[in-house]
C-alpha positions as CSV (number, residue, x, y, z in Angstrom):
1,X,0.0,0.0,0.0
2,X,1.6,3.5,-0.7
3,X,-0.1,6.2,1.1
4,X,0.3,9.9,-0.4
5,X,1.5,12.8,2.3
6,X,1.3,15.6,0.4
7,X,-1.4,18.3,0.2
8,X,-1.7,18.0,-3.2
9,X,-2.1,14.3,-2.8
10,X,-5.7,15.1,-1.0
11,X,-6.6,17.8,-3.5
12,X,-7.3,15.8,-6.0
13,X,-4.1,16.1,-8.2
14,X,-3.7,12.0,-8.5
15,X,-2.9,12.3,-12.6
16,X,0.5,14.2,-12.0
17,X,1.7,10.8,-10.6
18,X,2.4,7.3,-11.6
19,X,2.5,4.6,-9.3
20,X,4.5,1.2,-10.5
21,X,5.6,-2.1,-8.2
22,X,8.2,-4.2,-9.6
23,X,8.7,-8.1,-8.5
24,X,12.3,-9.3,-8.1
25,X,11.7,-10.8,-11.9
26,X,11.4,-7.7,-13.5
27,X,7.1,-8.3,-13.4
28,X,5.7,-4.8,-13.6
29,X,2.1,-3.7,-11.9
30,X,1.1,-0.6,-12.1
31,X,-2.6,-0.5,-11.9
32,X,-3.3,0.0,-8.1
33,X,-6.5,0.6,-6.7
34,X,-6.7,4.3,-5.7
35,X,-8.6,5.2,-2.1
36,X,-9.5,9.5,-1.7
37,X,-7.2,10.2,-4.3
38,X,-4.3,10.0,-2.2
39,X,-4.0,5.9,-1.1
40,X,-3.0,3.0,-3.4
41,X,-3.3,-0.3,-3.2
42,X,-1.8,-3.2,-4.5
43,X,-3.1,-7.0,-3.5
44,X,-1.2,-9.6,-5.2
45,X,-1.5,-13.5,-4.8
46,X,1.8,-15.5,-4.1
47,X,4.7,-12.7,-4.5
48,X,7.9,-13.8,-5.8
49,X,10.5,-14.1,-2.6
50,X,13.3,-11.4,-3.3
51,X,13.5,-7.5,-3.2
52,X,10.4,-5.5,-4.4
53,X,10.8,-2.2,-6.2
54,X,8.0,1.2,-5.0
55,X,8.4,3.6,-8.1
56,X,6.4,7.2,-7.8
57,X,7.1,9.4,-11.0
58,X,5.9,12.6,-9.6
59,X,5.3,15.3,-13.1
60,X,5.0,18.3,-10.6
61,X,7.6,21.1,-9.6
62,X,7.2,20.6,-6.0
63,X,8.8,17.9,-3.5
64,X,6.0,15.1,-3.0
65,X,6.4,12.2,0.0
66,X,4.8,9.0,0.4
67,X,4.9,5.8,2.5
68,X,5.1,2.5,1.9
69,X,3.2,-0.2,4.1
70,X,3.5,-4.0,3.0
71,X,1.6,-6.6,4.8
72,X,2.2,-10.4,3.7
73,X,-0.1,-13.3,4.6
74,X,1.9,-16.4,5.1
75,X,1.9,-19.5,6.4
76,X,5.7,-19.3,7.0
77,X,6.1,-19.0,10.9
78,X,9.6,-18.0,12.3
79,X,10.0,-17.2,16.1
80,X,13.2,-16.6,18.4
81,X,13.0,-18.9,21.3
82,X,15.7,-18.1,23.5
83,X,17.6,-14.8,22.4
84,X,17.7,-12.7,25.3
85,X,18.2,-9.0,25.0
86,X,21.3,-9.2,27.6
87,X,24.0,-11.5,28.4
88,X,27.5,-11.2,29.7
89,X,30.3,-11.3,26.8
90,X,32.0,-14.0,28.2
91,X,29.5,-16.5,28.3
92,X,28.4,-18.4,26.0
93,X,24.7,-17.7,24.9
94,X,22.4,-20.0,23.4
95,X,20.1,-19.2,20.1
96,X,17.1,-21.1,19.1
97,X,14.6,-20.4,16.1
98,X,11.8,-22.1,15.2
99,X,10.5,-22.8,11.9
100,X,7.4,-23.8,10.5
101,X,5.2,-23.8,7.5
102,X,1.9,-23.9,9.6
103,X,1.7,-26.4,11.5
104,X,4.7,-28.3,10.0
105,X,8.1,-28.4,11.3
106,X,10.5,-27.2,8.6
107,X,14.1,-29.1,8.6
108,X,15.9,-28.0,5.5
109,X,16.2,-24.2,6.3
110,X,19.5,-22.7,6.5
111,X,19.6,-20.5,9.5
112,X,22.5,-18.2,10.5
113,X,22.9,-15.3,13.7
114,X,25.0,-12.5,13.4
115,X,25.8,-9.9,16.2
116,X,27.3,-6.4,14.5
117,X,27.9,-2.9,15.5
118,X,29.3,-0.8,13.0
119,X,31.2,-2.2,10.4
120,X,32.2,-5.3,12.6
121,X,29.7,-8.6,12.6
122,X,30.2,-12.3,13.9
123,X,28.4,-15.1,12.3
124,X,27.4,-18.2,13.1
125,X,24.9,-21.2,12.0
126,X,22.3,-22.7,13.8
127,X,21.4,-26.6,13.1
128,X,18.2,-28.6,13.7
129,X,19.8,-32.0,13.9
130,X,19.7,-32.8,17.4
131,X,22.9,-32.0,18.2
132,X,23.5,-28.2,18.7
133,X,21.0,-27.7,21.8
134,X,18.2,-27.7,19.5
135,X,15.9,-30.7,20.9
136,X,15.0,-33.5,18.8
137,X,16.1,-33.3,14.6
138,X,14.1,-32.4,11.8
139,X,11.5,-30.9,14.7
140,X,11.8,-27.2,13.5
141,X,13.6,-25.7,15.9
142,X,17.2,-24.5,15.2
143,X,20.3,-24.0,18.0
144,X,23.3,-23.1,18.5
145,X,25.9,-21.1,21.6
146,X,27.4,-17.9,20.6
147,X,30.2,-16.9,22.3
148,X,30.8,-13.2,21.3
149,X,34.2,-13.0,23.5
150,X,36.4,-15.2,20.8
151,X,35.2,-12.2,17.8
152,X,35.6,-9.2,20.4
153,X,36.3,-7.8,23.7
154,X,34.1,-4.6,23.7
155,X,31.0,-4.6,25.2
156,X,27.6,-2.6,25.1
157,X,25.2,-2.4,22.5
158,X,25.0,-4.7,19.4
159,X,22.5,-5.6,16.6
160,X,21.2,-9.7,16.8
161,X,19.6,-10.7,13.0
162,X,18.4,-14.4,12.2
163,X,18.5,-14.8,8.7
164,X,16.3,-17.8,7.5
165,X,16.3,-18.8,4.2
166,X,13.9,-22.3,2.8
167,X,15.1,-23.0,-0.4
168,X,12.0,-25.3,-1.1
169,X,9.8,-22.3,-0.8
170,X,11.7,-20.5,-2.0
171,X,11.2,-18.0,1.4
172,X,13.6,-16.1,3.5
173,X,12.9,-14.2,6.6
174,X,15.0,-12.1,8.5
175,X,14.7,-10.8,12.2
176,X,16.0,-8.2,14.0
177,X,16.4,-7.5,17.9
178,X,18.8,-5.6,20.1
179,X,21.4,-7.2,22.3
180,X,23.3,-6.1,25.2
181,X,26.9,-7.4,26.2
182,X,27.2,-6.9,29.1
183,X,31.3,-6.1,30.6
184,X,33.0,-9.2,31.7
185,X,33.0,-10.0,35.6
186,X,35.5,-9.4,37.2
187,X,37.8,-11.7,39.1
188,X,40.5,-12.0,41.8
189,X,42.6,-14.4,40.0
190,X,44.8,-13.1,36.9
191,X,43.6,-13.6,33.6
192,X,45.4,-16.5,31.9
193,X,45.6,-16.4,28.3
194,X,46.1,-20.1,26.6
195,X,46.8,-20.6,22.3
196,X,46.6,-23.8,21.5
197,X,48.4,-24.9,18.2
198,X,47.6,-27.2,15.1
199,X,47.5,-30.7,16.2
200,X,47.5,-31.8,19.6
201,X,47.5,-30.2,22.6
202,X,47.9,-30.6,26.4
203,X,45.3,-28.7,28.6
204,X,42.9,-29.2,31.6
205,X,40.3,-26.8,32.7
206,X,40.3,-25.4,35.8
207,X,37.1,-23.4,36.4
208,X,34.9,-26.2,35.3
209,X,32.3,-27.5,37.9
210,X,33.8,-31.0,39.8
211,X,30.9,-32.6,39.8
212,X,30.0,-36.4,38.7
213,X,28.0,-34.1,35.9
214,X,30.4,-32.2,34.5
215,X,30.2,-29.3,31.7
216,X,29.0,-30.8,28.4
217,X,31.8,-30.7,25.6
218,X,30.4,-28.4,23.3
219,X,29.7,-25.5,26.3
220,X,33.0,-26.0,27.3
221,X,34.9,-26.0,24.1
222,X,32.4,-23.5,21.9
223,X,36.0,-21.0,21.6
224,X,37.4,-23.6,20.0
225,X,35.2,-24.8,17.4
226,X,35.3,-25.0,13.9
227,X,39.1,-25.8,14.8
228,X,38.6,-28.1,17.4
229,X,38.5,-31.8,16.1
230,X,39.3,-34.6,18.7
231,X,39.3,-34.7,22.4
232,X,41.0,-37.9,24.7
233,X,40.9,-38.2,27.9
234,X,41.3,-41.7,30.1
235,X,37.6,-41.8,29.9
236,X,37.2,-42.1,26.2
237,X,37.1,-39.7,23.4
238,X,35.2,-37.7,21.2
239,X,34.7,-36.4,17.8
240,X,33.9,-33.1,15.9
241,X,32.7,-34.0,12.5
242,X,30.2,-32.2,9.9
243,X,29.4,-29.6,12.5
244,X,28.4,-31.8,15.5
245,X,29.7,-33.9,18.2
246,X,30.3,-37.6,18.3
247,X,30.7,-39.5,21.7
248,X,32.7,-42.3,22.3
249,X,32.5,-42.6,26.6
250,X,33.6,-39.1,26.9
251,X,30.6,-36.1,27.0
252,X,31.7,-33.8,29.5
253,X,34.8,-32.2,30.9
254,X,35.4,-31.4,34.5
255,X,38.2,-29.5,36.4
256,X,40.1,-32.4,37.8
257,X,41.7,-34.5,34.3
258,X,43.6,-33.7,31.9
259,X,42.7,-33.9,28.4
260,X,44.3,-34.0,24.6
261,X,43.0,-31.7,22.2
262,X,43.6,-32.0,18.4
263,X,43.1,-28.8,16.3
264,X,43.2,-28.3,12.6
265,X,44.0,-25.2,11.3
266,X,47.5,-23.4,9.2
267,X,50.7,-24.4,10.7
268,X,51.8,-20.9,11.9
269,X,48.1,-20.3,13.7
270,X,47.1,-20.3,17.1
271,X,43.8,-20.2,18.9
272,X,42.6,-19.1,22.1
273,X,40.8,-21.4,24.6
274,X,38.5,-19.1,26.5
275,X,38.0,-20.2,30.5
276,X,34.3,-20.4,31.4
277,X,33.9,-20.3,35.0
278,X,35.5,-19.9,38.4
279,X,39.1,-21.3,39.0
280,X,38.2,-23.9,41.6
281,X,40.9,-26.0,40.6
282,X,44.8,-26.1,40.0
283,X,47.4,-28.3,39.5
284,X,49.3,-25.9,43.0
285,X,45.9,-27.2,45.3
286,X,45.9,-30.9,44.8
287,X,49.2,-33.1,46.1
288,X,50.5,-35.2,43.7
289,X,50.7,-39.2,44.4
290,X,53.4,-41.3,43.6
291,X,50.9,-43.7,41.9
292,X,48.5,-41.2,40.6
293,X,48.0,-39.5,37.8
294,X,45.7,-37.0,39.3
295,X,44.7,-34.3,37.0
296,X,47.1,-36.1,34.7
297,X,46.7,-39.1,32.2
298,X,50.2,-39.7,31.5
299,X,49.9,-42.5,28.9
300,X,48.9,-39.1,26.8
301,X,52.1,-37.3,27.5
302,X,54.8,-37.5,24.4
303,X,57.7,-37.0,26.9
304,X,57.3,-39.3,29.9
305,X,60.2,-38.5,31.1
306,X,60.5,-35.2,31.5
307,X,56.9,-35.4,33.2
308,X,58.1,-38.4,35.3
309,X,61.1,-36.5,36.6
310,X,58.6,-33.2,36.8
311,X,56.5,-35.7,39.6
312,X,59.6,-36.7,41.0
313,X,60.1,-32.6,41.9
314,X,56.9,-31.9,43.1
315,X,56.7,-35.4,45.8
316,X,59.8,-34.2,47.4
């Protein structure tokens, strides 16, 4: 609908313009029906998905100024679950949209959330298959965790968008919302800054919960993916393949063990494993045992040795 603000538009002087609406295929209408001389309306029956064009040839010698209204009729449903409109930078945050085409889940959508300010934006994808916090696969609903603290360190206020886009209906919808990061909290401990490199490496995780439970591998680890591709641990293992996990008797990470992670990226490149959490443990609070690896599966060390005479040190 394209609603005329002018004076002249309510006097009556509807001839000195000319009204068109272009489909993204080039499709021209240009026969609206016309309200008080001043209103124009255009109803059209299964719109071509894309960007439509509001031309208003104006043959007078005076500035005109009209609005545009567009309201769609679908049965294309997309809602944001979870997104709040706050959340502290360095946590991770979880997304979830849901999709459906009435009353039908829709599982082939490709969904993506991007946080930007400015010229700056961080991207990620959100996956219905059951393994990205998103409940059941192929039900609709699409998750994943942002973690805004491995793109940037400023905080305040930033723009959230879901872009959806259904290729079998040839749909897309896009939503907007406002989110705040809020600063990082503050600790008593130093910040410890850890890279890991390409292939594996050697860490434990000290502000984890130690708990029977445990922190779920992919809350823990969300810094580190794409990159991250294996983790071992005396418990078992698990994979990172085609975007999800895979668990062979290893899900979650605590703050006592010590695990191996494997990394894939360029040779020269480094990446940060961002601590979640408290410290509430450290290899300086627990007391080594002669025949213990506490906090340490040594079959996983390449230089037994050095760690075996690093043990050694440390009982005396």
């Amino acid at each position: 609908m394209l609603q005329d603000n002018s004076d002249l538009g309510s006097s009556g002087n509807a001839s000195y313009r000319h009204f068109t609406l272009t489909d993204p295929l080039g499709t021209i209408y240009d026969q609206p029906e016309v309200f008080d001389g001043a209103t124009y309306k255009y109803s059209i029956a299964f719109p071509e998905a894309g960007t439509w064009i509001a031309t208003i040839t104006n043959g007078l010698t005076v500035t005109d100024s009209c609005s545009v209204i567009s309201e769609i009729d679908s049965d294309l449903r997309v809602n944001v679950l979870t997104a709040s409109t706050a959340h502290p930078i360095d946590q991770p945050f979880l997304l979830q949209v849901s999709v459906m085409d009435y009353i039908n889940p829709v599982a082939d959508a490709v969904v993506s959330a991007t946080i930007s300010r400015g010229t700056w934006e961080y991207s990620i994808n959100l996956y219905d298959d059951g393994n990205h916090f998103d409940g059941a696969s192929n039900d609709g609903v699409y998750g994943n965790y942002m973690f805004a603290l491995s793109e940037t360190d400023a905080y305040g206020d930033f723009d959230l968008s879901f872009t959806v886009d259904i290729p079998s209906v040839n749909g897309m919808r896009v939503i907007r919302q406002n989110l705040y990061l809020q600063p990082a909290q503050q600790n008593s401990y130093p910040a410890v800054t850890r890279d890991l490199h390409k292939g594996w490496n050697w860490v434990g995780y000290p502000r984890l919960q130690r708990d029977d439970t445990g922190t779920l591998i992919d809350y823990a680890n969300v810094s580190l993916l794409p990159h991250l591709s294996d983790i071992e641990s005396a418990d078992g293992y698990a994979e990172y393949r085609n975007n999800h996990w895979t668990y062979h008797g290893l899900e979650s990470l605590n703050s006592v063990d010590g695990y191996k992670l494997r990394t894939n990226m360029n040779d020269d490149d480094t990446i940060r494993l961002y601590e979640l959490g408290t410290i509430i443990d450290t290899l300086m609070v627990h007391q080594l045992q002669r025949k213990s690896g506490y906090g340490l599966p040594i079959h996983a060390m390449k230089r037994p040795n050095l760690l075996k005479l690093w043990l050694m040190w440390r009982i005396r």
